[in-house]
C-alpha positions in Angstrom: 76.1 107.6 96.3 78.7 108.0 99.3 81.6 105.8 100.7 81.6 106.4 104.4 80.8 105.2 108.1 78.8 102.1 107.9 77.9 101.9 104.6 77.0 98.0 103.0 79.3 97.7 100.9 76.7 95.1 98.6 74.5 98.3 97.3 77.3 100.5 96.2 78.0 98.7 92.5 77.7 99.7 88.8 79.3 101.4 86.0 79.2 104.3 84.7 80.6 107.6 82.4 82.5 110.0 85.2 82.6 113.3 82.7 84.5 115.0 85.7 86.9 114.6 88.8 86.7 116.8 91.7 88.8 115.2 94.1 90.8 116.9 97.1 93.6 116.1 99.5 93.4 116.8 103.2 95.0 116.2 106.5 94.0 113.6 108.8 95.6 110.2 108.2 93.5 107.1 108.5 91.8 107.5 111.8 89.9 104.0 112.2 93.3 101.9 111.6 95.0 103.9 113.9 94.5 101.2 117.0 95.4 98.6 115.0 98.8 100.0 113.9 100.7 96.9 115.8 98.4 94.9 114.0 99.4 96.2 110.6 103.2 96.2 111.2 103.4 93.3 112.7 101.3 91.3 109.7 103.5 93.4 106.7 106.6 92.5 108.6 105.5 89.0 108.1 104.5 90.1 104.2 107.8 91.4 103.6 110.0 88.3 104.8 108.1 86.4 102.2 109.1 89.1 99.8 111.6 91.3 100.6 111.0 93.2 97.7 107.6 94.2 98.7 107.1 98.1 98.5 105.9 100.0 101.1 105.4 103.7 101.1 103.0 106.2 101.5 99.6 106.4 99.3 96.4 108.3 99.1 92.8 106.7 100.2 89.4 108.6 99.6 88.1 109.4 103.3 84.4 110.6 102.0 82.9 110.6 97.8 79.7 111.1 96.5 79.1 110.3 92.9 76.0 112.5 90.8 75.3 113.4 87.6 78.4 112.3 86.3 80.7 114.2 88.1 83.2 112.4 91.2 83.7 114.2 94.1 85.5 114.0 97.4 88.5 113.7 99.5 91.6 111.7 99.8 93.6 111.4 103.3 96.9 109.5 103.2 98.0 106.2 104.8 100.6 103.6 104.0 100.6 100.7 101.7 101.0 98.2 104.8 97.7 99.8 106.5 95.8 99.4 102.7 97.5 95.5 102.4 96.0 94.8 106.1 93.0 96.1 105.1 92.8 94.5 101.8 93.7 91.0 103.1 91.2 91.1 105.6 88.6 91.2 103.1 88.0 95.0 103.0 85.9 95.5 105.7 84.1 99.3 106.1 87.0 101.0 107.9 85.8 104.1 106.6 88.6 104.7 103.4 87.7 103.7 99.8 90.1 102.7 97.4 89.6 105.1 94.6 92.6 104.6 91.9 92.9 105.2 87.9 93.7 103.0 85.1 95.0 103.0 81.7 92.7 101.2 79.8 95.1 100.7 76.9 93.3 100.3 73.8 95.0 99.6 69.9 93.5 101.1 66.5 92.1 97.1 66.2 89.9 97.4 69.2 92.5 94.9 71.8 93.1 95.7 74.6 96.4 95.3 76.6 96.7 94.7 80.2 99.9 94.3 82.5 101.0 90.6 84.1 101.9 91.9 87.7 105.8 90.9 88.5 106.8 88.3 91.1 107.7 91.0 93.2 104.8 92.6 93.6 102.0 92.8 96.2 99.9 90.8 93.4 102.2 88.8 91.4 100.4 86.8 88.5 97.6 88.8 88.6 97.1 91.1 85.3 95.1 94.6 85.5 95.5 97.7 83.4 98.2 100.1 84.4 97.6 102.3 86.7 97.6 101.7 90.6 96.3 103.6 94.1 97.9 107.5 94.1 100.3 108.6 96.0 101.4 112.2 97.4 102.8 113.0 94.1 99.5 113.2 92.4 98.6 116.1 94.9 98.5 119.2 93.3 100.1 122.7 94.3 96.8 123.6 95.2 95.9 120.5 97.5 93.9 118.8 94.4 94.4 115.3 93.4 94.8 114.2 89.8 94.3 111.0 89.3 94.4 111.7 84.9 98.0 112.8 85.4 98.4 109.7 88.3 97.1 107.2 85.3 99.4 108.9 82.6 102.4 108.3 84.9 102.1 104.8 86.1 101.5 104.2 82.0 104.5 105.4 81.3 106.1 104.3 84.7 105.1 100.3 84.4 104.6 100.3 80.2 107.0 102.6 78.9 104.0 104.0 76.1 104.0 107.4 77.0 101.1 110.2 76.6 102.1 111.4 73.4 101.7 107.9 72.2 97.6 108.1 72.7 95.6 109.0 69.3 92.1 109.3 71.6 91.9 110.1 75.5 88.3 108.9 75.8 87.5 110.5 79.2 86.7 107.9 82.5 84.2 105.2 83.1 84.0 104.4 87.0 83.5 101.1 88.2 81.7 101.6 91.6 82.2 98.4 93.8 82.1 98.9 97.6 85.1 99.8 99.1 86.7 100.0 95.6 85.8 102.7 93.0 88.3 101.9 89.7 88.7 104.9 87.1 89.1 102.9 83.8 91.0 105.7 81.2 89.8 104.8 77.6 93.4 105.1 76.0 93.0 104.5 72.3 96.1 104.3 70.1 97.6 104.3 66.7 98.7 101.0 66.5 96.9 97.2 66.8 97.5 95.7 70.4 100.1 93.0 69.5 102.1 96.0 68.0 101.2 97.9 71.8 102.3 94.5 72.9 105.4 94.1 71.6 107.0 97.5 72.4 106.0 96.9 76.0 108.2 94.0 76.0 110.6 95.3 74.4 110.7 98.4 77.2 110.0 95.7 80.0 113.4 94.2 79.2 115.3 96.8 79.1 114.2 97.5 82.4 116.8 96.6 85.7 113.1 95.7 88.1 110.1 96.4 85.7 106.3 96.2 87.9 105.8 93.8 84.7 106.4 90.8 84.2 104.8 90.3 80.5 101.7 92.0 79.0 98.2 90.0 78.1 96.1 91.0 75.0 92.6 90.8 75.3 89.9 91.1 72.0 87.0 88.8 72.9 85.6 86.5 76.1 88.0 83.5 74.9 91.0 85.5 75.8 89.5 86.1 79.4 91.3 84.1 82.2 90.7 84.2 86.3 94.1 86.0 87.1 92.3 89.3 85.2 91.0 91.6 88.1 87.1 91.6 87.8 86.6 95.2 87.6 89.0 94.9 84.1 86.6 92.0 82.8 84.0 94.0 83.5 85.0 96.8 81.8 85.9 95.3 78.6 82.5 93.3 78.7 80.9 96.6 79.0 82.5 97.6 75.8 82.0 94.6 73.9 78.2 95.4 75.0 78.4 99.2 72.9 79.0 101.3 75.7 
């Protein structure tokens, strides 16, 4: 399986165990959006005066992957969230990057999960995902490796305030291939129910001056699903519910 020039984006979807990450960084920037930098600057410009508190900054986007026997590989080039936001909002077309990011799929000793209720002042407010998000330089390694276990440990503790001494289980990754989008889900299992995970996020959330959350949604069974959750977190926890 690859994410590259003119792939069709339709074929490359499923789920499944990824028992190990070899991902690198390299130089090169994000050559197929380069013509279209007015474009971009000119349509975040227009973003950002909606929301002035909207981020941008530089972040990391897998230029070439290939996916066997269980093991990721590939490379990851850097761009700019307004580049990824243009891209995004035209409906990810093949412009030759994959978004390739981690999660904490935050898991309590009771089996609920606990996912994140993006702030108002985010580039997706309302919408509610696991932690984690798209890496950035600081997930590159001294040796030119990217680490996106130690990227989805940070925004944890970053955006929830649980940090990795918290987790009973690290469960290892389950990737959820789907076209220009390849999300990491970390099995995080804790000591405690998720209403307990719950309720210290909040409390950490309010102590915050500009937390990335604005509440925290827990999750046990199909009647706590709702249409803000991002798809590939439904489909995760379905595949859980199923035995996997």
């Amino acid at each position: 399986m690859s994410g590259g020039w003119g792939q069709d984006w339709t074929v490359d979807r499923r789920i499944a165990p990824v028992h190990r990450l070899d991902l690198a960084f390299e130089p090169g920037g994000w050559t197929e959006m380069a013509p279209r930098r007015a474009e971009i600057e000119a349509y975040f410009a227009r973003r950002a005066a909606d929301n002035p508190h909207l981020w941008n900054g530089p972040i990391l986007l897998l230029a070439r992957h290939g996916f066997a026997d269980g093991v990721l590989s590939g490379a990851f080039r850097q761009t700019d969230f307004a580049a990824f936001t243009f891209w995004r909002d035209e409906g990810w077309k093949d412009e030759g990057m994959v978004n390739a990011f981690a999660l904490a799929a935050i898991e309590g000793s009771d089996g609920g999960f606990v996912l994140g209720v993006m702030g108002p002042h985010t580039a997706s407010a309302g919408r509610i995902y696991f932690p984690g998000g798209t890496p950035d330089p600081s997930d590159i390694t001294a040796d030119n490796r990217v680490d996106l276990h130690a990227s989805m440990l940070r925004e944890l503790t970053e955006e929830t305030g649980l940090r990795p001494a918290d987790i009973l289980r690290d469960e290892g990754f389950t990737g959820l291939f789907d076209g220009p989008r390849v999300a990491l889900m970390g099995r995080l299992v804790f000591d405690a129910p998720a209403e307990d995970l719950a309720a210290r996020i909040r409390t950490f959330l309010a102590s915050e001056t500009h937390p990335e959350l604005a509440d925290v949604a827990v999750v046990r069974s199909e009647a706590d699903l709702t249409p803000a959750m991002a798809p590939f977190a439904v489909d995760y926890m379905r595949w859980r519910w199923a035995g996997n």
